[in-house]
Chimera marker file (.cmm) of the C-alpha trace (Angstrom):
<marker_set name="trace">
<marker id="1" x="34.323" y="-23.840" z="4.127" r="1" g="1" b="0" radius="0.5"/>
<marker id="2" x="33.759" y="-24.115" z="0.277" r="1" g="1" b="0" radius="0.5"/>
<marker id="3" x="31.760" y="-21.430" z="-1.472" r="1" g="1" b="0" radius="0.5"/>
<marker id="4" x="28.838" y="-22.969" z="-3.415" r="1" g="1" b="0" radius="0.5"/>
<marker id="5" x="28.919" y="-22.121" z="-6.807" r="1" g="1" b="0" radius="0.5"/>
<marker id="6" x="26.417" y="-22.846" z="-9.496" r="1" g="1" b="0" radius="0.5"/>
<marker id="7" x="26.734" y="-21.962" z="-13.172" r="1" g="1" b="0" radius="0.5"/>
<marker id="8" x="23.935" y="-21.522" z="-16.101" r="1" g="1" b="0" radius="0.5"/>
<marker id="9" x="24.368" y="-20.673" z="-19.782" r="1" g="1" b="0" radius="0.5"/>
<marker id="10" x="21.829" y="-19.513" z="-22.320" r="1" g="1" b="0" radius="0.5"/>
<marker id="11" x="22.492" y="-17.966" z="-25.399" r="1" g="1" b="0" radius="0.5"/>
<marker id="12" x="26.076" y="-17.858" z="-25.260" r="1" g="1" b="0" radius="0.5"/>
<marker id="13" x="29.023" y="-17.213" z="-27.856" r="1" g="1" b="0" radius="0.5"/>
<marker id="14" x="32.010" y="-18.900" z="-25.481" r="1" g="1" b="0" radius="0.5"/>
<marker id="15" x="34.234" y="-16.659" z="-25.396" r="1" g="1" b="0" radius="0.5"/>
<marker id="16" x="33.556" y="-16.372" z="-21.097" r="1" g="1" b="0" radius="0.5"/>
<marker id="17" x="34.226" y="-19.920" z="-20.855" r="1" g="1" b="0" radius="0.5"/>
<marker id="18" x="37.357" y="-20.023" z="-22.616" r="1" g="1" b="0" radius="0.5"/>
<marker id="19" x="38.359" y="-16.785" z="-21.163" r="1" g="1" b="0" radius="0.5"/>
<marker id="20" x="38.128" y="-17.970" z="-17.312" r="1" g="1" b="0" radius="0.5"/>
<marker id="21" x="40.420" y="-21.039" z="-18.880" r="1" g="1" b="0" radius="0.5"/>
<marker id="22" x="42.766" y="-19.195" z="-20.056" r="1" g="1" b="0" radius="0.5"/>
<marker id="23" x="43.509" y="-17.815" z="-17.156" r="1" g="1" b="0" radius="0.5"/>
<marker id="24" x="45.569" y="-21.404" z="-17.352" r="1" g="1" b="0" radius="0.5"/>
<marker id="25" x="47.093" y="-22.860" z="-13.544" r="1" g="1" b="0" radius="0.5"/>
<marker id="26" x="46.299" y="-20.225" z="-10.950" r="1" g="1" b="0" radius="0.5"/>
<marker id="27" x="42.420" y="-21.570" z="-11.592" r="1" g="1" b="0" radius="0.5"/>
<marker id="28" x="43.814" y="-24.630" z="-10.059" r="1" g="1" b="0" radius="0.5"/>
<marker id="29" x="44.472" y="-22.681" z="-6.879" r="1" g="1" b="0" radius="0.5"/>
<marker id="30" x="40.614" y="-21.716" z="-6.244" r="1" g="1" b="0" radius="0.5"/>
<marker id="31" x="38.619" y="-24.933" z="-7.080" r="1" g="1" b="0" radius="0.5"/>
<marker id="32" x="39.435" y="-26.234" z="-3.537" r="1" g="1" b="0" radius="0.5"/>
<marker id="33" x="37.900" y="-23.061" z="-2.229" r="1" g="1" b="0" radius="0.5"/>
<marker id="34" x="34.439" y="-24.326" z="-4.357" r="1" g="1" b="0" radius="0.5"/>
<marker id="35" x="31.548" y="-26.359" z="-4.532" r="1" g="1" b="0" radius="0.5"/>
<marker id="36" x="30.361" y="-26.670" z="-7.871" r="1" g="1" b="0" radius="0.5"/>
<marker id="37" x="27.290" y="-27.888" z="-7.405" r="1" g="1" b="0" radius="0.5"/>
<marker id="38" x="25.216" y="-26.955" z="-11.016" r="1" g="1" b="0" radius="0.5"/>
<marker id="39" x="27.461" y="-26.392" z="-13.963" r="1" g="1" b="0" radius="0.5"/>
<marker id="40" x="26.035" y="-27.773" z="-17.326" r="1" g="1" b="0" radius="0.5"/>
<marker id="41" x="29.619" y="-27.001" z="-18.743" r="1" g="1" b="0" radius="0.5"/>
<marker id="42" x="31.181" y="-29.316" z="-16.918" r="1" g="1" b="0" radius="0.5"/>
<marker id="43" x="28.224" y="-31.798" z="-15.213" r="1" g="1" b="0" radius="0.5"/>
<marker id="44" x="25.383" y="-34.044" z="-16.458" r="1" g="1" b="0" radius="0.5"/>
<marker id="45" x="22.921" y="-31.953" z="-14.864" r="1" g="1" b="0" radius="0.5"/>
<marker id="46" x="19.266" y="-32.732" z="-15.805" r="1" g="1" b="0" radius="0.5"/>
<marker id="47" x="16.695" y="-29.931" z="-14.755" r="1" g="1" b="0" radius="0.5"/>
<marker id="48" x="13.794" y="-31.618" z="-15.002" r="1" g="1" b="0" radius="0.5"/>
<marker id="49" x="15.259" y="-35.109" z="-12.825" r="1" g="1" b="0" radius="0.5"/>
<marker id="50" x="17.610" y="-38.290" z="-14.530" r="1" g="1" b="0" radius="0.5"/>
<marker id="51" x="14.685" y="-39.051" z="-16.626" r="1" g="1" b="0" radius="0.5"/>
<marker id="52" x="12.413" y="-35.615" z="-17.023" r="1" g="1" b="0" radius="0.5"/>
<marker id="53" x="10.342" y="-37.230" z="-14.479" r="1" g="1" b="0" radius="0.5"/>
<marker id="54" x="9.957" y="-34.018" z="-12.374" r="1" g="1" b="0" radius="0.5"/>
<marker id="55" x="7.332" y="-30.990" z="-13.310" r="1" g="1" b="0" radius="0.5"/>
<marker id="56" x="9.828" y="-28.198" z="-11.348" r="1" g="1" b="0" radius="0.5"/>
<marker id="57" x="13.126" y="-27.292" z="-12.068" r="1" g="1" b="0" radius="0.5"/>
<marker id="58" x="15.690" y="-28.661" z="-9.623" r="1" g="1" b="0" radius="0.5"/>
<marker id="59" x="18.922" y="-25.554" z="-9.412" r="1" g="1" b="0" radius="0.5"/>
<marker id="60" x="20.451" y="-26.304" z="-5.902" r="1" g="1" b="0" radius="0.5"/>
<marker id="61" x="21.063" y="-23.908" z="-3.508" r="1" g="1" b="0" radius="0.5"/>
<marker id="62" x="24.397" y="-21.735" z="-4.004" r="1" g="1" b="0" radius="0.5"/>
<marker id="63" x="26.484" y="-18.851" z="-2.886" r="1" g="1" b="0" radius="0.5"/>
<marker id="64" x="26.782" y="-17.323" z="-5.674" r="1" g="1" b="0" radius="0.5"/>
<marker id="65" x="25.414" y="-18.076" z="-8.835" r="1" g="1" b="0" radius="0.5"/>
<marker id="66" x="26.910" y="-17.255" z="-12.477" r="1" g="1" b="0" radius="0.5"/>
<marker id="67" x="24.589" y="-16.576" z="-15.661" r="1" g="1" b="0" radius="0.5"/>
<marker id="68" x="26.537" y="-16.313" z="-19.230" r="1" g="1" b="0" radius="0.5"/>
<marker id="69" x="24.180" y="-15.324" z="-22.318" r="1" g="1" b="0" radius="0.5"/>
<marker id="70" x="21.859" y="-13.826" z="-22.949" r="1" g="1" b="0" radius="0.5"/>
<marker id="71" x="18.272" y="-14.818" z="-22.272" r="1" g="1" b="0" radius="0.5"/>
<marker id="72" x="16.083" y="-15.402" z="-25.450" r="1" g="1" b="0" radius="0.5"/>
<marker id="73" x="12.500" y="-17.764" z="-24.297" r="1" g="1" b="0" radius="0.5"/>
<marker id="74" x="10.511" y="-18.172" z="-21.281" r="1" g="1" b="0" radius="0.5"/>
<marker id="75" x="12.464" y="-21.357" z="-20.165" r="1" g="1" b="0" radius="0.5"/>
<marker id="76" x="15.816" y="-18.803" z="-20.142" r="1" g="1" b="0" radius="0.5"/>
<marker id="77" x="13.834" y="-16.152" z="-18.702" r="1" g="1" b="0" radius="0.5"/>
<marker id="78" x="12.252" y="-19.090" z="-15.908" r="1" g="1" b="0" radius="0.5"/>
<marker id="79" x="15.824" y="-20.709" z="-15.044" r="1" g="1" b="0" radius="0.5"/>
<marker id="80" x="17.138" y="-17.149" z="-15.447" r="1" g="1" b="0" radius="0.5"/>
<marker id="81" x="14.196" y="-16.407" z="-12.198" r="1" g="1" b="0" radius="0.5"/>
<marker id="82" x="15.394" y="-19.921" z="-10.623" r="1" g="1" b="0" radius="0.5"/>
<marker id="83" x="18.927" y="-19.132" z="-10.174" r="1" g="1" b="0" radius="0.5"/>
<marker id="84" x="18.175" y="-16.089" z="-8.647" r="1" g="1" b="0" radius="0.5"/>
<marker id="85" x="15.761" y="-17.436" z="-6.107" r="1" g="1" b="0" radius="0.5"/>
<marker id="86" x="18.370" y="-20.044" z="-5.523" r="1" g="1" b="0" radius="0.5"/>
<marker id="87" x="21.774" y="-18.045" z="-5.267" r="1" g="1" b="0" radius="0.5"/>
<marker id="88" x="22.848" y="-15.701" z="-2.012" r="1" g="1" b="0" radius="0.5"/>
<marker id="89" x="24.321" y="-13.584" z="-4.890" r="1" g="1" b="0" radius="0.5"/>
<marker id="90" x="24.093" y="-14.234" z="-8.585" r="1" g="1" b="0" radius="0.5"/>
<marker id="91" x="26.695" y="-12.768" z="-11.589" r="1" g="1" b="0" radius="0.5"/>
<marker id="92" x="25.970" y="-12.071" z="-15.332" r="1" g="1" b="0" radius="0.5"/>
<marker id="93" x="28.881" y="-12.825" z="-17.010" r="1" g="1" b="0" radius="0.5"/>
<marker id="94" x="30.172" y="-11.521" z="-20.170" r="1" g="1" b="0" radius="0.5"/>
<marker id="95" x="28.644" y="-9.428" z="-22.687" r="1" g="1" b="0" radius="0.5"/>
<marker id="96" x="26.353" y="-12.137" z="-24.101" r="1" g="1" b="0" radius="0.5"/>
<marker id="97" x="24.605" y="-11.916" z="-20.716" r="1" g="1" b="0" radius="0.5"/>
<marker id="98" x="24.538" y="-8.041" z="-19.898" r="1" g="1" b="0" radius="0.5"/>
<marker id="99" x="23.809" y="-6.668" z="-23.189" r="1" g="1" b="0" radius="0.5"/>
<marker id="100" x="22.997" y="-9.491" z="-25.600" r="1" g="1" b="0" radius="0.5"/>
<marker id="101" x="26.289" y="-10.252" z="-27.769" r="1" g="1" b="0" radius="0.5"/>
<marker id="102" x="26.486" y="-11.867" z="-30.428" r="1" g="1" b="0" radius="0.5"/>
<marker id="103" x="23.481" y="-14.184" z="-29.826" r="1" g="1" b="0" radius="0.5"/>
<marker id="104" x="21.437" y="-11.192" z="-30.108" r="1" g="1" b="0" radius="0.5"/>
<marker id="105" x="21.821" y="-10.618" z="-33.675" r="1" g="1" b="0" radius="0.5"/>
<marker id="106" x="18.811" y="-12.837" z="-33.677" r="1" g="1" b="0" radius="0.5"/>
<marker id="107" x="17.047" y="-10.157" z="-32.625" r="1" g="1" b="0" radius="0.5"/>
<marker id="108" x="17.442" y="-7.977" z="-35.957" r="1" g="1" b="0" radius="0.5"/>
<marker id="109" x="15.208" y="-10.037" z="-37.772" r="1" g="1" b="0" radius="0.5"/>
<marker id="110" x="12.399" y="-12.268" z="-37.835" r="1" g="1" b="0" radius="0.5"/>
<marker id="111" x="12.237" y="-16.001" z="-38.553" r="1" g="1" b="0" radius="0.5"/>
<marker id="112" x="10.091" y="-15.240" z="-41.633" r="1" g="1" b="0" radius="0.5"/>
<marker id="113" x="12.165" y="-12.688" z="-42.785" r="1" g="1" b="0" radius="0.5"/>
<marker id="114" x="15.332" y="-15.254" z="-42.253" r="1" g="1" b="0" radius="0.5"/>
<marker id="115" x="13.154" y="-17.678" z="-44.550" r="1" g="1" b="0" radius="0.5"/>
<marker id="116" x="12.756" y="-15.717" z="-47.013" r="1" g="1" b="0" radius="0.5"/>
<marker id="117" x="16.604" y="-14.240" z="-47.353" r="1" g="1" b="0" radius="0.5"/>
<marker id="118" x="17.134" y="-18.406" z="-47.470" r="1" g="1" b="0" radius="0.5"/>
<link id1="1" id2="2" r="1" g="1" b="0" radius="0.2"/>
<link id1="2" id2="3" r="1" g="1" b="0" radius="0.2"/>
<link id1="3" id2="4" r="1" g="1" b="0" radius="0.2"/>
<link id1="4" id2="5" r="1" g="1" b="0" radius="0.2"/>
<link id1="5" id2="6" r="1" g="1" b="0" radius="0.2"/>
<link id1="6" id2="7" r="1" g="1" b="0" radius="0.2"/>
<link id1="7" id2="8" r="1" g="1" b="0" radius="0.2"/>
<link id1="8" id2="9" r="1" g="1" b="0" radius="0.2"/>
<link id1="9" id2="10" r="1" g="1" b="0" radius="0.2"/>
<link id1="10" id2="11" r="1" g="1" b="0" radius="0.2"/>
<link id1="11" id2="12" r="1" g="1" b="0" radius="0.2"/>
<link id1="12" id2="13" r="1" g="1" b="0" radius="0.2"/>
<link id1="13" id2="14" r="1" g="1" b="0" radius="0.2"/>
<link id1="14" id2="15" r="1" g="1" b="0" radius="0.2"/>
<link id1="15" id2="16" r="1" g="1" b="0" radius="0.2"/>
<link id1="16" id2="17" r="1" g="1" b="0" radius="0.2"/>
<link id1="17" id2="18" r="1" g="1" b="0" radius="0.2"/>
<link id1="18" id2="19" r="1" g="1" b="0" radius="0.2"/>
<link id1="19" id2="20" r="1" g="1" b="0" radius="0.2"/>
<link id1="20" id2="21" r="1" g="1" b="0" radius="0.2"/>
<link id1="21" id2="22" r="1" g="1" b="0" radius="0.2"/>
<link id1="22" id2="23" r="1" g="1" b="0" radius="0.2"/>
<link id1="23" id2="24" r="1" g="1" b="0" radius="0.2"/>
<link id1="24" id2="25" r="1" g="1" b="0" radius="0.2"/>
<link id1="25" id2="26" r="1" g="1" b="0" radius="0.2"/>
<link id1="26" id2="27" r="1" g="1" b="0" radius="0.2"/>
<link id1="27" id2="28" r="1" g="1" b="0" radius="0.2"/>
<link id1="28" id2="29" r="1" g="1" b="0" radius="0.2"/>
<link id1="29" id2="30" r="1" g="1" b="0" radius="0.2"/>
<link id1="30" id2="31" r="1" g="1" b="0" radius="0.2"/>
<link id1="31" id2="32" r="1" g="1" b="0" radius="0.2"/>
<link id1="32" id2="33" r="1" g="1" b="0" radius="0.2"/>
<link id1="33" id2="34" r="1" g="1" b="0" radius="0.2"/>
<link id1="34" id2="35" r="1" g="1" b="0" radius="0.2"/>
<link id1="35" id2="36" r="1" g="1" b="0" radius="0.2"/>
<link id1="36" id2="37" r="1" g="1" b="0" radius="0.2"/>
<link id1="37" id2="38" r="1" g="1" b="0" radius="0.2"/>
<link id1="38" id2="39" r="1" g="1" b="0" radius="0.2"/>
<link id1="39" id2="40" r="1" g="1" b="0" radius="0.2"/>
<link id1="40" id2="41" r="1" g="1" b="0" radius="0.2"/>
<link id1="41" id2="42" r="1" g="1" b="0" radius="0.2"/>
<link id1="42" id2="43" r="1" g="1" b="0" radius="0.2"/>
<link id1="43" id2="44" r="1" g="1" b="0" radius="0.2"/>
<link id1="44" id2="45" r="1" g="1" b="0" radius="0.2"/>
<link id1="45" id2="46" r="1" g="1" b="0" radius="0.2"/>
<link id1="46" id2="47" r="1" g="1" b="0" radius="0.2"/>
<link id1="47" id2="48" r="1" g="1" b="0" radius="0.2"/>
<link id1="48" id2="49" r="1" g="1" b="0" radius="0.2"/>
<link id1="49" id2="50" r="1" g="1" b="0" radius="0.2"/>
<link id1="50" id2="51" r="1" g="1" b="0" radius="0.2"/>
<link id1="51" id2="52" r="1" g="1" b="0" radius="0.2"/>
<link id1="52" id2="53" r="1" g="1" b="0" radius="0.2"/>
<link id1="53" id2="54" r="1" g="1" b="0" radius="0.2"/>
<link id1="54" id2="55" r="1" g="1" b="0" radius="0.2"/>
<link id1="55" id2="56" r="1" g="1" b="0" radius="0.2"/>
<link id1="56" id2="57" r="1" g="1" b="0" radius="0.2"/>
<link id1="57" id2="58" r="1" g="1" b="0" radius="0.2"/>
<link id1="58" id2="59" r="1" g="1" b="0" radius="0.2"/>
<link id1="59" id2="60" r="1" g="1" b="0" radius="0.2"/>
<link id1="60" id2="61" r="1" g="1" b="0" radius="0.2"/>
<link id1="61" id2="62" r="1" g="1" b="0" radius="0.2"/>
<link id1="62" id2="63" r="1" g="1" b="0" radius="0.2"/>
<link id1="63" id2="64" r="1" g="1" b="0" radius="0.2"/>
<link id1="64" id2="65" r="1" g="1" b="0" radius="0.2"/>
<link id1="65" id2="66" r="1" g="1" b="0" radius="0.2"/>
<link id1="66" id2="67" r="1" g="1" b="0" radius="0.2"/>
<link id1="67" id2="68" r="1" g="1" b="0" radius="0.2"/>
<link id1="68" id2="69" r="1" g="1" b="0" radius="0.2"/>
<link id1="69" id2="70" r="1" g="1" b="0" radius="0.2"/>
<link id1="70" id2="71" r="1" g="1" b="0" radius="0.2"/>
<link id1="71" id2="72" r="1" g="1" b="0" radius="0.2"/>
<link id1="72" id2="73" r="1" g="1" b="0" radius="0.2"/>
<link id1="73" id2="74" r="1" g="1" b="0" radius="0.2"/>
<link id1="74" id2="75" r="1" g="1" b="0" radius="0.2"/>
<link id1="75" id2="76" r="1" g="1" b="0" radius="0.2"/>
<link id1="76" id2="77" r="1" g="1" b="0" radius="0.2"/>
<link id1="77" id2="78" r="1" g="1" b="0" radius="0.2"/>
<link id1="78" id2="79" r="1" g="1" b="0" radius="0.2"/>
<link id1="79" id2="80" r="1" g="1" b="0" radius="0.2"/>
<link id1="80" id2="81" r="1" g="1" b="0" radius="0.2"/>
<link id1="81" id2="82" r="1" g="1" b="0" radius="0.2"/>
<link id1="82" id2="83" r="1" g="1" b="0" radius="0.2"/>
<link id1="83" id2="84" r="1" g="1" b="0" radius="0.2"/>
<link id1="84" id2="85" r="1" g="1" b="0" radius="0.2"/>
<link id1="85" id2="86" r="1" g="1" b="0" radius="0.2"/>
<link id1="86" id2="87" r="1" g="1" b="0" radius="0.2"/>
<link id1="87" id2="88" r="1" g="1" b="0" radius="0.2"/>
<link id1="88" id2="89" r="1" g="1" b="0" radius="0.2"/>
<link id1="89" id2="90" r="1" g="1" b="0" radius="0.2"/>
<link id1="90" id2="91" r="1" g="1" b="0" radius="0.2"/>
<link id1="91" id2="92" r="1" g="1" b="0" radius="0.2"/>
<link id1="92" id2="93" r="1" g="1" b="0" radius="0.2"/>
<link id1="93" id2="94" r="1" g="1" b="0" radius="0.2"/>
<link id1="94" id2="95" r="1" g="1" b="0" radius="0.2"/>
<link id1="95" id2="96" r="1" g="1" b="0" radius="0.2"/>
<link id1="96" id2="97" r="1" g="1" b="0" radius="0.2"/>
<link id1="97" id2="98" r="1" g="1" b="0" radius="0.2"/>
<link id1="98" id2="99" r="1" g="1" b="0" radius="0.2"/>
<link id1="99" id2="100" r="1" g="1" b="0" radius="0.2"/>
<link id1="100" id2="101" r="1" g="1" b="0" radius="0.2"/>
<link id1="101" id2="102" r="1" g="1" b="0" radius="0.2"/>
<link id1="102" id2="103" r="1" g="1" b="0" radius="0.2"/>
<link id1="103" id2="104" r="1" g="1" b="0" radius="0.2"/>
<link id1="104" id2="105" r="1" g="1" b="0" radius="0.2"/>
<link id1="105" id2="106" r="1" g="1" b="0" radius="0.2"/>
<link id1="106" id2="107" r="1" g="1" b="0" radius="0.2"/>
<link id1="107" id2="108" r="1" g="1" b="0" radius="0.2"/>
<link id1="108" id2="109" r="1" g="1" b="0" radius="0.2"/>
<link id1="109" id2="110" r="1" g="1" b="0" radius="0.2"/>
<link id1="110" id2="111" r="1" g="1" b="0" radius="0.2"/>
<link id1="111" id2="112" r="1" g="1" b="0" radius="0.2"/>
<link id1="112" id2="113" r="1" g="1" b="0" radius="0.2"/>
<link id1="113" id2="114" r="1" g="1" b="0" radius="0.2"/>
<link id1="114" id2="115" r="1" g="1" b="0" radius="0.2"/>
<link id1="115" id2="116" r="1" g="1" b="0" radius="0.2"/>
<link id1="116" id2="117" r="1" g="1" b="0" radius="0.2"/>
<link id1="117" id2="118" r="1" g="1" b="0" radius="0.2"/>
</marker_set>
């Protein structure tokens, strides 16, 4: 039986993604094991339905899920709450997701302050 995977970025640098393909043929060995059945890398996945004609997010169910990046708005922070709700066991990947990365030099200063230095 496949394990049922499902994957979610935020504020990312993509260095986990092109890690995990570097890791070249022996990935080829595991996807039969999985389902991927959310993965914005990979799939046209809209969250809101085809059209944004749903008011709720839609993250199927999974085995495990993965988060990579870190998480910088409420929409992050409310998939970020989704997956976890939706995934038997849920991974944060990378450093962008466990302690901010490179993404989270946007924390350092303001957007004013960023206006101005422009």
């Amino acid at each position: 039986m496949a394990v049922r995977l499902a994957q979610e970025w935020f504020a990312i640098c993509g260095g986990c993604e092109v890690t995990i393909l570097d890791v070249g043929e022996p990935l080829l060995d595991i996807l039969p094991q999985l389902e991927i059945v959310h993965m914005p890398v990979l799939m046209d996945h809209k969250l809101y339905g085809q059209t944004g004609e749903k008011t709720e997010m839609e993250i199927p169910e999974a085995d495990v899920g993965i988060i990579a990046g870190g998480i910088r708005n409420e929409e992050n922070k409310h998939l970020a709450q989704e997956m976890r709700r939706k995934c038997k066991t849920l991974i944060a990947m990378g450093s962008c997701a466990c302690y901010g990365g490179i993404p989270a030099l946007a924390n350092l200063s303001t957007v004013q302050e960023l206006y101005d230095k422009v």
